[in-house]
C-alpha positions as CSV (number, residue, x, y, z in Angstrom):
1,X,-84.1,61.9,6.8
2,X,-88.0,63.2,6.2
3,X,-90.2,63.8,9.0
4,X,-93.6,63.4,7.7
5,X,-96.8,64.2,9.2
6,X,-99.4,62.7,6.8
7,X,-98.9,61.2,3.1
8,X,-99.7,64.8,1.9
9,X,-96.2,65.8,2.7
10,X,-94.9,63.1,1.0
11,X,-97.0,64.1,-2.1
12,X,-94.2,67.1,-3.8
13,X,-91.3,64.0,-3.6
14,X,-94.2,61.9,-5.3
15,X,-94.7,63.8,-8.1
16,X,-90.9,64.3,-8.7
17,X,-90.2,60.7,-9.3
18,X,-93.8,59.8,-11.1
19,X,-92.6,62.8,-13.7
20,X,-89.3,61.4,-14.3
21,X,-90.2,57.9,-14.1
22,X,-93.0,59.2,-17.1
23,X,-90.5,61.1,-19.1
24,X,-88.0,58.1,-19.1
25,X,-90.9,55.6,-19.9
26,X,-90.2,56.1,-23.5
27,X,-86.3,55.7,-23.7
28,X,-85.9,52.6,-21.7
29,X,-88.1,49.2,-21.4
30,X,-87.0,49.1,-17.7
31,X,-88.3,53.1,-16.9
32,X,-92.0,52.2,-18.2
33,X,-92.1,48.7,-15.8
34,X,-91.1,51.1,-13.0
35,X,-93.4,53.8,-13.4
36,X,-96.3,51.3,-13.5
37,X,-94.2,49.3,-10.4
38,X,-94.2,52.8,-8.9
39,X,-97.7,53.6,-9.6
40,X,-99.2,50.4,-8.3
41,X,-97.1,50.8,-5.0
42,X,-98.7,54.3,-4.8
43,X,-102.3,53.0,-5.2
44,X,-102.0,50.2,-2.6
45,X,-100.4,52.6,-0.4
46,X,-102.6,54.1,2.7
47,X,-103.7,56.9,-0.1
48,X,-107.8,57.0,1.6
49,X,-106.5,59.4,4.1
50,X,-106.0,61.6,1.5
51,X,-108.0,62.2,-0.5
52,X,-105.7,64.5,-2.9
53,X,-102.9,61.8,-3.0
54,X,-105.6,59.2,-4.5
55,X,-106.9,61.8,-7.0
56,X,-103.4,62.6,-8.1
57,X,-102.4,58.7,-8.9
58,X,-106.0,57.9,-10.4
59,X,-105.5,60.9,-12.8
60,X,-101.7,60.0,-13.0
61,X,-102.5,55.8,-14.2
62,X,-105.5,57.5,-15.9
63,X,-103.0,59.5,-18.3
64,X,-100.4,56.7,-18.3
65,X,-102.2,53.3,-19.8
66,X,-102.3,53.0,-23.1
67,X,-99.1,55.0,-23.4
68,X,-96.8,51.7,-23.9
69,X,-98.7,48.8,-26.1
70,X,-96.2,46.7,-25.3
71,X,-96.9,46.6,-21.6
72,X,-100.9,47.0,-22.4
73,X,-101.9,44.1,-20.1
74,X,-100.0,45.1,-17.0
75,X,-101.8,48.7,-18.1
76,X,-105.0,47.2,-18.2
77,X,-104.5,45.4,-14.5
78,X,-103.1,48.4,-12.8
79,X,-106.3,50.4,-14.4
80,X,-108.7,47.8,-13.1
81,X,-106.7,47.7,-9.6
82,X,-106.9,51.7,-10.0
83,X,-111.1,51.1,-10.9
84,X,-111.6,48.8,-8.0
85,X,-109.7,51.2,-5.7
86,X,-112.1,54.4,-6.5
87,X,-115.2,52.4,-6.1
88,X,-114.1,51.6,-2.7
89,X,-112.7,54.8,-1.2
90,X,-114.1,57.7,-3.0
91,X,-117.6,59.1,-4.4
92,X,-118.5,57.5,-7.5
93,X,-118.8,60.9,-9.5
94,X,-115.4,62.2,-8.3
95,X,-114.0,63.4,-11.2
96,X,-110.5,61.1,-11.0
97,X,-112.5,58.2,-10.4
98,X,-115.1,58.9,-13.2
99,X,-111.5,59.6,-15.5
100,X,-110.0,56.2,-14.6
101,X,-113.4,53.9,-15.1
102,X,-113.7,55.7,-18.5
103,X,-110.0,55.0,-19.2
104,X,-110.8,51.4,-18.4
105,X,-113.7,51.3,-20.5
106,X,-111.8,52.5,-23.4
107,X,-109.1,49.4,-22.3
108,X,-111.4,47.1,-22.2
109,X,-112.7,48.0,-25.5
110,X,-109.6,48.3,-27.3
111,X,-108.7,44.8,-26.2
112,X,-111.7,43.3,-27.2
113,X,-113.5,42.8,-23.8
114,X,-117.1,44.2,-25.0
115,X,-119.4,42.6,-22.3
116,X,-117.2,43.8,-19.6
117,X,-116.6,47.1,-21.2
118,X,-120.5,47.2,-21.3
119,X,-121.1,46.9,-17.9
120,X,-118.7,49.2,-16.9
121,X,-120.2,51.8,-19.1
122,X,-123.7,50.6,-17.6
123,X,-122.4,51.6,-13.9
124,X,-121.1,55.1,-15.0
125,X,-124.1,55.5,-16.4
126,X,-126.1,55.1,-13.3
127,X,-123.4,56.8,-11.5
128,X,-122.8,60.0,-13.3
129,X,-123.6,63.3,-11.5
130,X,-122.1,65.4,-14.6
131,X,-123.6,65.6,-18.1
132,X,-120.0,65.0,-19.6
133,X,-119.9,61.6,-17.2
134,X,-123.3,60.6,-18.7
135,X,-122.1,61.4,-22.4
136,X,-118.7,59.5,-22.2
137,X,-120.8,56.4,-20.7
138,X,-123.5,56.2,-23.5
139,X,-121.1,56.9,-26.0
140,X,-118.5,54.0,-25.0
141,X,-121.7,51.8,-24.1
142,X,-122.6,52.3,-27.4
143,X,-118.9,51.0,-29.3
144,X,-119.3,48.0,-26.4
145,X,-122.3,47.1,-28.0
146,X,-121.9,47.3,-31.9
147,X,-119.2,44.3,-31.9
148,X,-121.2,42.4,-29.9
149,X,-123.6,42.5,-32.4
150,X,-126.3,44.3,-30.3
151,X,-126.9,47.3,-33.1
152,X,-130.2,48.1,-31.4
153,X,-129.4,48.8,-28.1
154,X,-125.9,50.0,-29.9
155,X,-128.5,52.5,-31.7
156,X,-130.0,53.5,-28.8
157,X,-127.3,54.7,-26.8
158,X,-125.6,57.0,-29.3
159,X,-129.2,58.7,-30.4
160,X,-129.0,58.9,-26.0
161,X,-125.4,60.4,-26.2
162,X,-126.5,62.5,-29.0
163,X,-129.6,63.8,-27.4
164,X,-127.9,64.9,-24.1
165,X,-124.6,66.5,-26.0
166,X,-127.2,68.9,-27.5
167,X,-128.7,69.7,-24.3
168,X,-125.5,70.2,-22.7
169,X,-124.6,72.4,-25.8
170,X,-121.5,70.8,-27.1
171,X,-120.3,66.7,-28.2
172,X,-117.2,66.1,-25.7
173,X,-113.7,65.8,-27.9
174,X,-113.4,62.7,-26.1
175,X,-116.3,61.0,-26.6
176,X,-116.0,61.8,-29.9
């Protein structure tokens, strides 16, 4: 029995089970449906009252999707749940919300969804407080656009990305 005082204490048994629920994820089918079970439990829990709880599942489905190929579409609703969730309880330039919409980006590219990848990439855009936020966006705006046969704007947005990695000093490893 657990007497708990907000979902921050619940947080240390949380991590426990998300890490062995992660490490199992790749020895049995039935370990990766329940971390992503587990993680969408988590993320329509009552996390807005804490703000550290929320940052540490966003970052946690963040790092997850795209991890089992075989469960990619379950990935990619539990990332768009995850999206949908920061855009509603936190600042859009938090940095666990900025990591999930550009995870979700990168989903919606890699399964072929360019126009909704696009606008995603559009809105970070806007909302990006940090140069590496801005970078990311134009960069992943910029493989949105190429398949969709858009090579000027496509253009565009890389010689952008370009132009602010130089002023920021360095090209990001994973916008590259």
């Amino acid at each position: 029995y657990l007497q708990l005082k907000s979902i921050d204490d619940l947080m240390p048994i949380v991590q426990v089970i998300i890490k062995a629920l992660a490490t199992r994820k790749n020895d049995a089918p039935t370990a990766s449906g329940l971390h992503l079970s587990f993680l969408t439990a988590l993320l329509r829990s009552d996390l807005r009252h804490s703000p550290r709880a929320a940052a540490l599942v966003l970052d946690e489905i963040s790092q997850t999707v795209g991890s089992d190929l075989e469960d990619f579409g379950r990935q990619l609703a539990l990332l768009r749940e995850a999206a949908n969730w920061a855009d509603s309880n936190m600042p859009p330039d938090h940095p666990s919300a900025t990591s999930v919409r550009y995870r979700l980006t990168n989903a919606l590219l890699r399964s072929g969804q360019y126009a909704e990848s696009a606008a995603l990439s559009r809105q970070s855009l806007a909302s990006a407080r940090r140069p590496r936020d801005s970078i990311q966006a134009c960069f992943n705006l910029g493989n949105a656009l190429v398949p969709m046969g858009k090579l000027r704007e496509a253009r565009s947005s890389f010689k952008q990305c370009l132009r602010m990695s130089r002023e920021v000093g360095s090209f990001t490893s994973e916008a590259a």
